[in-house]
PyMOL CGO cylinders between C-alpha atoms (Angstrom):
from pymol import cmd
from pymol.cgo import CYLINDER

trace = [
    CYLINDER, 101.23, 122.89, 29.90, 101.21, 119.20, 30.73, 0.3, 1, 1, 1, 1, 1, 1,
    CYLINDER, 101.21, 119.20, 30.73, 100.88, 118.07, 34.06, 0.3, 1, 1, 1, 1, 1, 1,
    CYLINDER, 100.88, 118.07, 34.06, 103.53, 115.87, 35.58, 0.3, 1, 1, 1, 1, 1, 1,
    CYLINDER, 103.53, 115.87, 35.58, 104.51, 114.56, 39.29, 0.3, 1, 1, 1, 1, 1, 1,
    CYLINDER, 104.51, 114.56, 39.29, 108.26, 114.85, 38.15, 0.3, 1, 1, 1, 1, 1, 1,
    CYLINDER, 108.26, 114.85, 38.15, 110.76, 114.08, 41.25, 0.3, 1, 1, 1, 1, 1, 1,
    CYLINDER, 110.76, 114.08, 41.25, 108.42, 115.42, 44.11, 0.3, 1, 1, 1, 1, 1, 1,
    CYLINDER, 108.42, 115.42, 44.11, 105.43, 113.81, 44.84, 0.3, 1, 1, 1, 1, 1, 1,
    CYLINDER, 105.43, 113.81, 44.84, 102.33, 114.62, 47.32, 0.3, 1, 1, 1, 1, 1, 1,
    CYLINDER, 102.33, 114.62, 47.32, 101.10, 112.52, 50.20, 0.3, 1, 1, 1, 1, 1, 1,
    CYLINDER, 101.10, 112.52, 50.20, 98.49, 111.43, 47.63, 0.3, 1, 1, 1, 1, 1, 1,
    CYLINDER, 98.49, 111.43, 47.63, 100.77, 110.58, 45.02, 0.3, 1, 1, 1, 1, 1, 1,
    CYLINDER, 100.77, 110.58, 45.02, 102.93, 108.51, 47.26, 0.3, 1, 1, 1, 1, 1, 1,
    CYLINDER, 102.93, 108.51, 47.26, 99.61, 106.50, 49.07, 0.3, 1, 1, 1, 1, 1, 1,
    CYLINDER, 99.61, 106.50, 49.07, 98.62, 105.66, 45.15, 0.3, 1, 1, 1, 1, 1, 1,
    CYLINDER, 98.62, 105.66, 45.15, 102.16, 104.97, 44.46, 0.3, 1, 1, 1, 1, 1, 1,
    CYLINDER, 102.16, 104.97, 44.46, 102.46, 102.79, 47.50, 0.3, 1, 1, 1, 1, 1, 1,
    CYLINDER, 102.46, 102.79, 47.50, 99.28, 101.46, 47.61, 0.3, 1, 1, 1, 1, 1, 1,
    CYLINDER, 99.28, 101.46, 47.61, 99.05, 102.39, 51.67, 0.3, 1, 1, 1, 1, 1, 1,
    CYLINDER, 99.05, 102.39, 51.67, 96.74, 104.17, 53.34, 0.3, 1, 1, 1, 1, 1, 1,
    CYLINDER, 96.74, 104.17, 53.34, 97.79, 108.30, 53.57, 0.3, 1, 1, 1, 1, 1, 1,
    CYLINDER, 97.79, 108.30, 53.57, 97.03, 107.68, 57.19, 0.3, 1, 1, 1, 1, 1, 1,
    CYLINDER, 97.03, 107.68, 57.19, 100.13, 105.07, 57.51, 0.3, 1, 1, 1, 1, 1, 1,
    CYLINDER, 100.13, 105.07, 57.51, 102.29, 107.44, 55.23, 0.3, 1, 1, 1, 1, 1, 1,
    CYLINDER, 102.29, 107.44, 55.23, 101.94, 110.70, 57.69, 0.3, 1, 1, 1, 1, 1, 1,
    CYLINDER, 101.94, 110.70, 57.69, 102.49, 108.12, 60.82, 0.3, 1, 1, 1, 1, 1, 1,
    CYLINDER, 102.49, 108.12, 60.82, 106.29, 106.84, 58.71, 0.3, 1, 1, 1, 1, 1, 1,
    CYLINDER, 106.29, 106.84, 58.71, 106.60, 110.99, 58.30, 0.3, 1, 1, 1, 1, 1, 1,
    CYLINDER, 106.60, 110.99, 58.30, 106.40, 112.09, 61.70, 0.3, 1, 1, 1, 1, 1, 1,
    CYLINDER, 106.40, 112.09, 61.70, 108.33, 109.48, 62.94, 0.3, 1, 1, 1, 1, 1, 1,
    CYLINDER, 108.33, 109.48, 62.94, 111.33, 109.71, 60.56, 0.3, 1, 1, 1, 1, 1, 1,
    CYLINDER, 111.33, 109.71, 60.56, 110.80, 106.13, 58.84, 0.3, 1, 1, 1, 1, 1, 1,
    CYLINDER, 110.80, 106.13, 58.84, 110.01, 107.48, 55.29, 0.3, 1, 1, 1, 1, 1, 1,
    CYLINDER, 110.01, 107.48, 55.29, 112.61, 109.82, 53.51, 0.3, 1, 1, 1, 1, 1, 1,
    CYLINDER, 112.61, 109.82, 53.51, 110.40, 112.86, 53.62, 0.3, 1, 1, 1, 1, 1, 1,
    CYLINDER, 110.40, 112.86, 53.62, 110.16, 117.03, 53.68, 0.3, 1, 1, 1, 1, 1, 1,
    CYLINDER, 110.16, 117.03, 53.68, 108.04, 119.31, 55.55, 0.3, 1, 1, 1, 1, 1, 1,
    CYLINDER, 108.04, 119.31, 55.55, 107.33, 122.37, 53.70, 0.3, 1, 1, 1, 1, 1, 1,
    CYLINDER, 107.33, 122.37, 53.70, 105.00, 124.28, 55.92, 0.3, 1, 1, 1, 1, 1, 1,
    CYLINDER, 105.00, 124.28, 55.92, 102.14, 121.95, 56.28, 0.3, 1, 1, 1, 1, 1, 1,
    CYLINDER, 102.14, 121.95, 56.28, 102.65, 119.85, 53.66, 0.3, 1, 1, 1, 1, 1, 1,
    CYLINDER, 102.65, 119.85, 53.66, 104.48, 116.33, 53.36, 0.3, 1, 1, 1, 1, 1, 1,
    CYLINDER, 104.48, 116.33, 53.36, 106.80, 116.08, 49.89, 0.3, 1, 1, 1, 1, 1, 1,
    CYLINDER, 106.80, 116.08, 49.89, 108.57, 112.90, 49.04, 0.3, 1, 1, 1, 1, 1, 1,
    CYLINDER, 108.57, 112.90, 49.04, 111.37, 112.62, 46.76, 0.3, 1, 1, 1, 1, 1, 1,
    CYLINDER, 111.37, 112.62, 46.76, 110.64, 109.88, 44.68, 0.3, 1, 1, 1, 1, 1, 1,
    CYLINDER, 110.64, 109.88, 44.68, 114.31, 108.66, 44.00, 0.3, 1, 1, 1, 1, 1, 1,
    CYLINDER, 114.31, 108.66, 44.00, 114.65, 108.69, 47.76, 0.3, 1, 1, 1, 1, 1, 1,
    CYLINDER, 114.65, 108.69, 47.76, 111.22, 106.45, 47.79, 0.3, 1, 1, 1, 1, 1, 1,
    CYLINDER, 111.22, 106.45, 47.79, 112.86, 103.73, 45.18, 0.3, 1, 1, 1, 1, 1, 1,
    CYLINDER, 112.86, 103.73, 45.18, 116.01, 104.01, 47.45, 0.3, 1, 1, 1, 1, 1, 1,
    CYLINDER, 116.01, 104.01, 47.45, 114.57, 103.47, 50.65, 0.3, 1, 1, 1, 1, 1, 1,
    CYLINDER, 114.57, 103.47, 50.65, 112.19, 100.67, 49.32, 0.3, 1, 1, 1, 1, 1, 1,
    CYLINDER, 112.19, 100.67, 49.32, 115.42, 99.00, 47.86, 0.3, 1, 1, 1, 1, 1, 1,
    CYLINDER, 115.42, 99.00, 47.86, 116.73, 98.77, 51.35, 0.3, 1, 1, 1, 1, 1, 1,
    CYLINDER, 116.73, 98.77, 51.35, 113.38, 97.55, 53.24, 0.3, 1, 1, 1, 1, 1, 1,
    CYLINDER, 113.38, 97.55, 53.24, 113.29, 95.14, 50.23, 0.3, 1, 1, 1, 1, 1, 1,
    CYLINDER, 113.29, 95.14, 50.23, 116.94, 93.62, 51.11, 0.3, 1, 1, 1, 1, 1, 1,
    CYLINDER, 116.94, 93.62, 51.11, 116.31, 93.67, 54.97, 0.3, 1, 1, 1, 1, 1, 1,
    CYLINDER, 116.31, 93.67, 54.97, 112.88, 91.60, 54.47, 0.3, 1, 1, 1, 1, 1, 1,
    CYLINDER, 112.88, 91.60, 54.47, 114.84, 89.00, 51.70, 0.3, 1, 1, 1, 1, 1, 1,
    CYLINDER, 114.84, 89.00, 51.70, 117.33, 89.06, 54.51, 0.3, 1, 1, 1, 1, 1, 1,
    CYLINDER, 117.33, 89.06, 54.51, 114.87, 87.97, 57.44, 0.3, 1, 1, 1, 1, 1, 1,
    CYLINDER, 114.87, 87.97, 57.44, 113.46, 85.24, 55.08, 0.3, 1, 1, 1, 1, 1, 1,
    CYLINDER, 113.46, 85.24, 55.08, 116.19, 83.70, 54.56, 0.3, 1, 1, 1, 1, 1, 1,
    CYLINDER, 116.19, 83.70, 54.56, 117.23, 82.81, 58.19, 0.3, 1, 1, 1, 1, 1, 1,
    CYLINDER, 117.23, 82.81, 58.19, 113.90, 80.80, 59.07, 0.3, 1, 1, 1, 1, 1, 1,
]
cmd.load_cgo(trace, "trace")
């Protein structure tokens, strides 16, 4: 069977995704800044939510630029 992320990814698909440190993605977990899902101990990430939610930081950054 072939091996595929799909839709959910890992803590360590998301930091390689990202290109961040995992360290930065648990602190954006915990403190409700990242779309995200406990399941037991482990961190999962929806990645449409990811794409979504970088789509927005994306627009408030283009936003801030543009009044200086």
């Amino acid at each position: 069977m072939k091996k595929s992320t799909g839709d959910v990814l890992t803590i360590d698909e998301l930091a390689i995704y990202l290109k961040i440190p995992k360290s930065t993605l648990y602190k954006l977990a915990r403190e409700g800044k990242i779309p995200s899902h406990k399941i037991g101990r482990r961190w999962r990430f929806q990645k449409r939510s990811i794409e979504r939610w970088l789509g927005r930081a994306g627009e408030a950054n283009s936003g801030a630029r543009g009044n200086r």
